[in-house]
FIKOLFI-259982 format. One record per residue (C-alpha): residue number from 1; x, y, z; residue in three letters. Coordinates in steps of 0.02 Angstrom, whole numbers, plus 50000, padded with zeros to 5 digits. Each point is the difference from the previous one (the first is absolute). Example, Ala and Ser with C-alpha at 12.3 -4.5 7.8 and 13.67 -1.06 7.14 Angstrom:
BEGIN
<pt><k>1</k><u>50615</u><v>49775</v><w>50390</w><r>ALA</r></pt>
<pt><k>2</k><u>50069</u><v>50172</v><w>49967</w><r>SER</r></pt>
***
This chain:
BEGIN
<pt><k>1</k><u>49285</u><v>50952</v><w>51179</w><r>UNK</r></pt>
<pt><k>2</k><u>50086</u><v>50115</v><w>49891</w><r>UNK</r></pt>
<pt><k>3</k><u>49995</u><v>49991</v><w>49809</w><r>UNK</r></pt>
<pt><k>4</k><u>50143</u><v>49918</v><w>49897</w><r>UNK</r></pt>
<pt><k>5</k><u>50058</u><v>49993</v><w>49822</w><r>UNK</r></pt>
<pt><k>6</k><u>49935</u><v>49890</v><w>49905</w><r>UNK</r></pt>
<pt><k>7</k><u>50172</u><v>49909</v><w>49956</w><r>UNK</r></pt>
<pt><k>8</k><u>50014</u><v>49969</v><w>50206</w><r>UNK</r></pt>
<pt><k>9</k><u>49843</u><v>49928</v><w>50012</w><r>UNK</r></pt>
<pt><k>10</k><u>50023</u><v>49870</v><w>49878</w><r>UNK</r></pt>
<pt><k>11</k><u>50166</u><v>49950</v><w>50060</w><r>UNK</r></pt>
<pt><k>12</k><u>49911</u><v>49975</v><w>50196</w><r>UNK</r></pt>
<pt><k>13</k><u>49902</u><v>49926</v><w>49907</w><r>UNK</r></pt>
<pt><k>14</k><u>50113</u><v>49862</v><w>49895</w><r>UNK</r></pt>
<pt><k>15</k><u>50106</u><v>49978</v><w>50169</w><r>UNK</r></pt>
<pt><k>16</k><u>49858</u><v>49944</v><w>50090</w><r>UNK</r></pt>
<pt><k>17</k><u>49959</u><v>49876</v><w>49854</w><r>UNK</r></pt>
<pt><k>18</k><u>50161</u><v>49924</v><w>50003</w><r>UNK</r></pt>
<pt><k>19</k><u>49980</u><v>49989</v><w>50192</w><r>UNK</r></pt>
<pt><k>20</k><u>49848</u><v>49912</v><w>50000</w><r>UNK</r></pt>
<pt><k>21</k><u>50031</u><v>49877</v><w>49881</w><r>UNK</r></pt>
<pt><k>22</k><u>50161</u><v>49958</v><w>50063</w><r>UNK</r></pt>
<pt><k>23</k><u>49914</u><v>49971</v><w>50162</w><r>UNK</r></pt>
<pt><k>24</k><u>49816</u><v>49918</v><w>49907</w><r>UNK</r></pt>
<pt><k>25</k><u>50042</u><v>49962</v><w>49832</w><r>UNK</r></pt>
<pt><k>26</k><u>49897</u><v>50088</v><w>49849</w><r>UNK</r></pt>
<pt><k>27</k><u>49833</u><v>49921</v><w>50064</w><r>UNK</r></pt>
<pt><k>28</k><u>50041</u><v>50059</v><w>50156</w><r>UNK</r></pt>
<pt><k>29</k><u>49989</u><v>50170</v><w>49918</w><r>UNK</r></pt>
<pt><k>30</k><u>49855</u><v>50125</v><w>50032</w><r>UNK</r></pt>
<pt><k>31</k><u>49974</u><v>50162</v><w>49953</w><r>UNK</r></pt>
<pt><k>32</k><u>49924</u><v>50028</v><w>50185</w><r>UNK</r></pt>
<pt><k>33</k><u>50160</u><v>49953</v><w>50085</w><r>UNK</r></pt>
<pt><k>34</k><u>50111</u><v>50096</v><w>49862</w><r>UNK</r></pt>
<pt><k>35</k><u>49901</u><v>50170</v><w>50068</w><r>UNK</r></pt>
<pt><k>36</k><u>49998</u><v>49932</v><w>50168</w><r>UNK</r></pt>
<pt><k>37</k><u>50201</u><v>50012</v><w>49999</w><r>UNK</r></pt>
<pt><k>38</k><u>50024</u><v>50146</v><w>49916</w><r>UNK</r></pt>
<pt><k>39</k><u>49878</u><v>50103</v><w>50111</w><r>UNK</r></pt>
<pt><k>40</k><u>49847</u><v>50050</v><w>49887</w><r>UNK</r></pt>
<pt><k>41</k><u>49838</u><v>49930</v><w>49929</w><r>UNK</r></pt>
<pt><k>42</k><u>49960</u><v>49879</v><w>49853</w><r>UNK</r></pt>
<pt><k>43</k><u>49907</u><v>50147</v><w>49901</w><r>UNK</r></pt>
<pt><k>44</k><u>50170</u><v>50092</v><w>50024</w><r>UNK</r></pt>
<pt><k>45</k><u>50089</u><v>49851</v><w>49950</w><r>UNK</r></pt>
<pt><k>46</k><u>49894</u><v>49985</v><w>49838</w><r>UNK</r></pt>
<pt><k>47</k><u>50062</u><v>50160</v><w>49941</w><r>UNK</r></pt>
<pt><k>48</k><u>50158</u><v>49949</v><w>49991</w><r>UNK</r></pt>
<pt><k>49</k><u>49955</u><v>49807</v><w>49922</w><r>UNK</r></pt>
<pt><k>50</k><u>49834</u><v>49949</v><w>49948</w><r>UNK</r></pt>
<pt><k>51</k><u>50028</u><v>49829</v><w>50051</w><r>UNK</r></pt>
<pt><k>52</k><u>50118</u><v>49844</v><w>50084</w><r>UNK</r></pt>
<pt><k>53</k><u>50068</u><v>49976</v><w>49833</w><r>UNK</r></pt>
<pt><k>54</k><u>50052</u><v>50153</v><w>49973</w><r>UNK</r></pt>
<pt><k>55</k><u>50079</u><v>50016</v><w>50152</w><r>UNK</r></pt>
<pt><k>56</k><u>50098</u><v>49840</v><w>49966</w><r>UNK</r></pt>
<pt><k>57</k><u>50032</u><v>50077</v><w>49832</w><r>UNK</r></pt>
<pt><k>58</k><u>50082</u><v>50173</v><w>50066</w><r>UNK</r></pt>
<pt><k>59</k><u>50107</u><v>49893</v><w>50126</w><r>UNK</r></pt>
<pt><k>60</k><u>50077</u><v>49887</v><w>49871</w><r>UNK</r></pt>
<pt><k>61</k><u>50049</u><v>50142</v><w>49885</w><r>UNK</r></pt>
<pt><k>62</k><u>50070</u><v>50119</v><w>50131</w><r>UNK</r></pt>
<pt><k>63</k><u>50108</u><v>49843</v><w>50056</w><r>UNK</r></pt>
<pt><k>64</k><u>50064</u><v>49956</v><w>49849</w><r>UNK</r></pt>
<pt><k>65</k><u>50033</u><v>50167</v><w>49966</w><r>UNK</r></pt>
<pt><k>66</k><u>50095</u><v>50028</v><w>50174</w><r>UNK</r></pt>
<pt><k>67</k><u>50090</u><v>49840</v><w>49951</w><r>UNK</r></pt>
<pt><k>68</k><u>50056</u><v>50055</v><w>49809</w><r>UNK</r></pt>
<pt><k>69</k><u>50038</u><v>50162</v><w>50098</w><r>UNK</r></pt>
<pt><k>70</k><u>50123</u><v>49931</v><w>50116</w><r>UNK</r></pt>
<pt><k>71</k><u>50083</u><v>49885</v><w>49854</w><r>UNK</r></pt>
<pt><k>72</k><u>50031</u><v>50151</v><w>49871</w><r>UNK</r></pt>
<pt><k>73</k><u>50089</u><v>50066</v><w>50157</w><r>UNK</r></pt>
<pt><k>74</k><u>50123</u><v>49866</v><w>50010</w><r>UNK</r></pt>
<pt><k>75</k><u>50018</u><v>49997</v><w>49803</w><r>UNK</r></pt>
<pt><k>76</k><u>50044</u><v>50176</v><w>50011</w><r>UNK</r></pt>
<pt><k>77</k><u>50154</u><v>49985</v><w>50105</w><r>UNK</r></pt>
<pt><k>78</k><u>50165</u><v>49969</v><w>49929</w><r>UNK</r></pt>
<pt><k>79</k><u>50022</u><v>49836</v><w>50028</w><r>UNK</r></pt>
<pt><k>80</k><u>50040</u><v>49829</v><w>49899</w><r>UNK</r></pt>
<pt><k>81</k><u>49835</u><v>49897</v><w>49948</w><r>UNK</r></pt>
<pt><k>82</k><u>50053</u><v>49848</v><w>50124</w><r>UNK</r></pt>
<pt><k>83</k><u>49986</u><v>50122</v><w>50148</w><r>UNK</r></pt>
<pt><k>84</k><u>49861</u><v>50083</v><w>49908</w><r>UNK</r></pt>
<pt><k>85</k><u>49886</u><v>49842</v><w>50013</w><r>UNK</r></pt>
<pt><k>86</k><u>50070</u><v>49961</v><w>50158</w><r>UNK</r></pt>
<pt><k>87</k><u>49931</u><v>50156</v><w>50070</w><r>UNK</r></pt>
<pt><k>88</k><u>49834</u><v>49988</v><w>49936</w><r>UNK</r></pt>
<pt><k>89</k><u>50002</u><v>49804</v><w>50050</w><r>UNK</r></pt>
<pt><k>90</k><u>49996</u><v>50055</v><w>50168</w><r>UNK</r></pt>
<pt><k>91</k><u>49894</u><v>50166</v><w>50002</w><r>UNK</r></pt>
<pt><k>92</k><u>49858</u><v>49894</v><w>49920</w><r>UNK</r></pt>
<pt><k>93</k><u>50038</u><v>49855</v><w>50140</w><r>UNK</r></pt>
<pt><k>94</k><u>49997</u><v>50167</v><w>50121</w><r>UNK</r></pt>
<pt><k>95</k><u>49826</u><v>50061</v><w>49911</w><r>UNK</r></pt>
<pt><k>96</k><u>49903</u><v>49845</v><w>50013</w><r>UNK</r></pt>
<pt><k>97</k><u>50050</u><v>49961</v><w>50214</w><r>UNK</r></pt>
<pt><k>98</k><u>49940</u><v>50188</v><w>50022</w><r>UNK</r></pt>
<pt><k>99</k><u>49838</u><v>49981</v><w>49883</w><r>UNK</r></pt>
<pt><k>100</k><u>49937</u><v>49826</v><w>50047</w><r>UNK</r></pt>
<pt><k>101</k><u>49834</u><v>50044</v><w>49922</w><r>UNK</r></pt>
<pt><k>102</k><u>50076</u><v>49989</v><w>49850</w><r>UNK</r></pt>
<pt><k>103</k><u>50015</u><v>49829</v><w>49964</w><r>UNK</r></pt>
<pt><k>104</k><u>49810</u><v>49949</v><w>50073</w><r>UNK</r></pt>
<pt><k>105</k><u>49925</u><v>50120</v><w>49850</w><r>UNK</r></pt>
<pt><k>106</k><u>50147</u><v>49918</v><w>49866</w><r>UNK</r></pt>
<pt><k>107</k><u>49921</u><v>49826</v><w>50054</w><r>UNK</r></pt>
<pt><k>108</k><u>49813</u><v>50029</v><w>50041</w><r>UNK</r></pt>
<pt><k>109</k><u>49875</u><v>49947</v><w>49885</w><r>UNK</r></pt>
<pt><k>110</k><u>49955</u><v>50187</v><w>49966</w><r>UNK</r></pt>
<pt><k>111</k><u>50159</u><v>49994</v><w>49902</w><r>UNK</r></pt>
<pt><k>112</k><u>49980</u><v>49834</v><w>49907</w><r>UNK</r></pt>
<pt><k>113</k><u>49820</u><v>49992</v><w>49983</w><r>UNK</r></pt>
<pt><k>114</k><u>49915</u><v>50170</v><w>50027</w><r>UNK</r></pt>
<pt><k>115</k><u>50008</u><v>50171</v><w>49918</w><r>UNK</r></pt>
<pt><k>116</k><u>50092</u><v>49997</v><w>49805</w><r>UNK</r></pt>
<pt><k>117</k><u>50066</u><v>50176</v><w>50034</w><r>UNK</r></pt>
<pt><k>118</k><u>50090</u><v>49991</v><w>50144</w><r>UNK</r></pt>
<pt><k>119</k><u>50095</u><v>49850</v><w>49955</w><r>UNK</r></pt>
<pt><k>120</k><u>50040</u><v>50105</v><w>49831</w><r>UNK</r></pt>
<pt><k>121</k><u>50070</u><v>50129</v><w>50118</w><r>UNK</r></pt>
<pt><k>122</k><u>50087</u><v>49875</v><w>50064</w><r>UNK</r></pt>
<pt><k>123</k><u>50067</u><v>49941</v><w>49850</w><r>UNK</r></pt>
<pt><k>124</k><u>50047</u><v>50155</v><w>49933</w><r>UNK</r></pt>
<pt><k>125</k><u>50116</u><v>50052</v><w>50158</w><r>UNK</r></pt>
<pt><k>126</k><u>50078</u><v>49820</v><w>49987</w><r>UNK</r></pt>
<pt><k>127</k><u>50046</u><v>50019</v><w>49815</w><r>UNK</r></pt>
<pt><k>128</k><u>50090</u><v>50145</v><w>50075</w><r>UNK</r></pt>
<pt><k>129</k><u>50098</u><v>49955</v><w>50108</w><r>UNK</r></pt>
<pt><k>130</k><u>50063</u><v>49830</v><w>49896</w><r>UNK</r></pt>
<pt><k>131</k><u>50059</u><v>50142</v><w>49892</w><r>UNK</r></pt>
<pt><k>132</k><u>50108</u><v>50076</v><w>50123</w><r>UNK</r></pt>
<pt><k>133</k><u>50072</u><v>49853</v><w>50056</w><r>UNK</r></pt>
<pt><k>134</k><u>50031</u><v>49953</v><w>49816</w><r>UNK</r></pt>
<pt><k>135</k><u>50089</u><v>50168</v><w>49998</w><r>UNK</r></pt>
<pt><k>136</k><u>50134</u><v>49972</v><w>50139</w><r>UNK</r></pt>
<pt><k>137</k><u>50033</u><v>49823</v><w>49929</w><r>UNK</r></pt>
<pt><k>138</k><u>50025</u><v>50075</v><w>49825</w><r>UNK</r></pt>
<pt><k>139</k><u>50114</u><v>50131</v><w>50080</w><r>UNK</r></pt>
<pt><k>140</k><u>50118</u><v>49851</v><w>50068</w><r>UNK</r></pt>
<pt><k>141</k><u>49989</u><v>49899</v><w>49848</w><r>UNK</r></pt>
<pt><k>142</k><u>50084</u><v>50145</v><w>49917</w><r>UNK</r></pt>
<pt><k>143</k><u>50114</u><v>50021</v><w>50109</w><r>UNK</r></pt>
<pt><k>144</k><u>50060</u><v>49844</v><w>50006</w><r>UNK</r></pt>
<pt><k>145</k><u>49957</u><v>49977</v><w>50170</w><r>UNK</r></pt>
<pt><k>146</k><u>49856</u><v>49862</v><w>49967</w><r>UNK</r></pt>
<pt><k>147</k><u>50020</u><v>49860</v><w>49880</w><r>UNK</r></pt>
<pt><k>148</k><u>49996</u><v>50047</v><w>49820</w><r>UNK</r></pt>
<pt><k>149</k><u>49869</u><v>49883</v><w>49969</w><r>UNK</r></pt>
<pt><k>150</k><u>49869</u><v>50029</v><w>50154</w><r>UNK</r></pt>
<pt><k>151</k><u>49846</u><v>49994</v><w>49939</w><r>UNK</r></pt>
<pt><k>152</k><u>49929</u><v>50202</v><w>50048</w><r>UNK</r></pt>
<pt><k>153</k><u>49821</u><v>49956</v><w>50018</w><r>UNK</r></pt>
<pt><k>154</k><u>50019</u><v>49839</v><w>50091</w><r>UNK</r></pt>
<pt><k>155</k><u>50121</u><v>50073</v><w>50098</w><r>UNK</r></pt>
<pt><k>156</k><u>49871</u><v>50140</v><w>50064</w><r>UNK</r></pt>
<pt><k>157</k><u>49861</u><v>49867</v><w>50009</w><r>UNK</r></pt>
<pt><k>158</k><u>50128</u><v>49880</v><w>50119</w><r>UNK</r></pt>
<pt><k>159</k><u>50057</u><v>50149</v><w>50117</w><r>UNK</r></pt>
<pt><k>160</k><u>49804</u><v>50049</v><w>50022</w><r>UNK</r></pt>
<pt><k>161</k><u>49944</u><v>49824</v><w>50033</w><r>UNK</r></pt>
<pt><k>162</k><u>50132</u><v>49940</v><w>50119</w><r>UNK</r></pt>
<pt><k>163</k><u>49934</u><v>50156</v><w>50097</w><r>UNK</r></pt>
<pt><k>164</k><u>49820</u><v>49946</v><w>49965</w><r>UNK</r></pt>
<pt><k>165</k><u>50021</u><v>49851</v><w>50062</w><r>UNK</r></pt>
<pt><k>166</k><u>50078</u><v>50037</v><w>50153</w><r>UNK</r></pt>
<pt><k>167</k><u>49868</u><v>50124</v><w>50035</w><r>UNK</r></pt>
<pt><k>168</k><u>49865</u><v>49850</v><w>49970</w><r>UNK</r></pt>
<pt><k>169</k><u>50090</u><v>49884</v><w>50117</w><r>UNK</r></pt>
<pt><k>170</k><u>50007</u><v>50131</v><w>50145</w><r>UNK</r></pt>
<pt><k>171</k><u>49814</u><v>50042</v><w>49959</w><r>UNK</r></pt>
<pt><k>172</k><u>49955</u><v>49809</v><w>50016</w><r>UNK</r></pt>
<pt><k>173</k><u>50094</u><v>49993</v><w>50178</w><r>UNK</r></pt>
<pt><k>174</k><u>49911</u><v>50177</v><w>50048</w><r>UNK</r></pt>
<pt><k>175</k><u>50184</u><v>50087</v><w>49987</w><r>UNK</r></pt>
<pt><k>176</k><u>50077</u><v>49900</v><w>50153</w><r>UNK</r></pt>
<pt><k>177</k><u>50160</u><v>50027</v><w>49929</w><r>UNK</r></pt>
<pt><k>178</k><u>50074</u><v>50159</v><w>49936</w><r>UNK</r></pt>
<pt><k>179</k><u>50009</u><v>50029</v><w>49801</w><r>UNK</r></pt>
<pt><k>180</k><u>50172</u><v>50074</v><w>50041</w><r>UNK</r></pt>
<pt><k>181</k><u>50065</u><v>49817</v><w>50030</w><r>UNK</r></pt>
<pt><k>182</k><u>49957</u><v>49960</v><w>49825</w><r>UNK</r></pt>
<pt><k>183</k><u>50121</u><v>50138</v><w>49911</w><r>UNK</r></pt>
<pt><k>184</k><u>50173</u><v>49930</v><w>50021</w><r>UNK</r></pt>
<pt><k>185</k><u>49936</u><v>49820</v><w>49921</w><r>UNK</r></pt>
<pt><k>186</k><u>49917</u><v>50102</v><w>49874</w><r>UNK</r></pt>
<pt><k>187</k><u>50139</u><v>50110</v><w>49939</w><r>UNK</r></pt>
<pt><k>188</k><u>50143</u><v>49850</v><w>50027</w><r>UNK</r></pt>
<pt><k>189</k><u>49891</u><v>49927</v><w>49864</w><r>UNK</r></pt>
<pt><k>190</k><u>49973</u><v>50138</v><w>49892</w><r>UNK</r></pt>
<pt><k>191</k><u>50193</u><v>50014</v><w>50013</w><r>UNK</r></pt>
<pt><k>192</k><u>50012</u><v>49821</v><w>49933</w><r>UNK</r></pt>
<pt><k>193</k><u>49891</u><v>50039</v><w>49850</w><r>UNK</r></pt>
<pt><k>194</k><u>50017</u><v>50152</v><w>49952</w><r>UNK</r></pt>
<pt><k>195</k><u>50216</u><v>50059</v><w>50008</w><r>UNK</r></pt>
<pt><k>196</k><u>50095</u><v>49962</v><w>49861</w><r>UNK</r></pt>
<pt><k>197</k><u>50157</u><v>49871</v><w>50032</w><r>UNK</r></pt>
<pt><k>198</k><u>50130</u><v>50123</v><w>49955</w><r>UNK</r></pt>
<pt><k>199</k><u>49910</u><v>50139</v><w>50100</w><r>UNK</r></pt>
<pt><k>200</k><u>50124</u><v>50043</v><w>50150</w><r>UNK</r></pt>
<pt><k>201</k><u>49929</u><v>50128</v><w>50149</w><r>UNK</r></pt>
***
């Protein structure tokens, strides 16, 4: 097999992480089966990541990253903050079906009880993107598109766990039912809270 760049690698590498432990969860994980799908040995695969954790590590942060990603892209459009968090309601909805790994690390006790750093990383990206969100709502509170007195930060942490939650619920029932179903409740709601009474589309 030919040589690739580095950068390749590792993504073969994170894709077949997220495939696995969508399939096993994160104890399901090996290092023997993530070389085993991408097509080389362990030794090769230890170039790249010393270890499992790291692995797990590398995944998280490139997803979160592809996520923020994909959000700054909808913030960037010209468009009003309710369509705004519309849009990213239901590319995150979008993410999480087509990265179902995703939610087995976010829950596994590698998270909650194992390694400080990663859920730091974690942390970090989080505090992020709750400061995104904060930003769109702060763009329709002064516009007078949300209500003047919507709390911003409880606002961001409401929109993020009414998605968490959903994601939880189809994680419990092993995603029998599309997270798509769950973004017209979701944004009726948001709706409800967030648009000021005088606010006419």
């Amino acid at each position: 097999m030919s040589k690739q760049p580095t950068e390749i690698r590792k993504k073969q590498i994170i894709k077949a992480t997220l495939e696995i432990i969508a399939e096993k969860g994160v104890s399901g994980l090996t290092t023997a089966e993530v070389a085993r799908r991408v097509g080389f040995s362990e030794a090769a695969l230890f170039r790249h990541f010393p270890n499992k954790l790291q692995i797990i590590k590398a995944t998280m942060v490139d997803v979160h990253e592809s996520l923020l990603n994909g959000i700054q892209t909808i913030i960037s459009k010209n468009t009003g903050p309710l369509n705004k968090l519309e849009e990213i309601l239901k590319f995150q909805l979008t993410f999480i079906e087509e990265n179902k790994g995703l939610p087995r690390i976010l829950f596994s006790d590698e998270l909650h009880l194992g390694d400080k750093e990663l859920r730091q990383t974690i942390m970090k990206r989080h505090q992020k993107y709750l400061e995104t969100i904060m930003s769109v709502i702060a763009e329709g509170v002064a516009l007078g598109i949300f209500r003047g007195d919507l709390d911003i930060k409880m606002g961001a942490k409401t929109f993020f766990g009414l998605i968490q939650t959903s994601i939880f619920t189809s994680f419990m029932t092993d995603f029998d039912v599309s997270l798509l179903q769950q973004f017209e409740p979701i944004a009726r709601f948001l709706r409800q809270c967030f648009i000021g009474r005088n606010y006419c589309a």
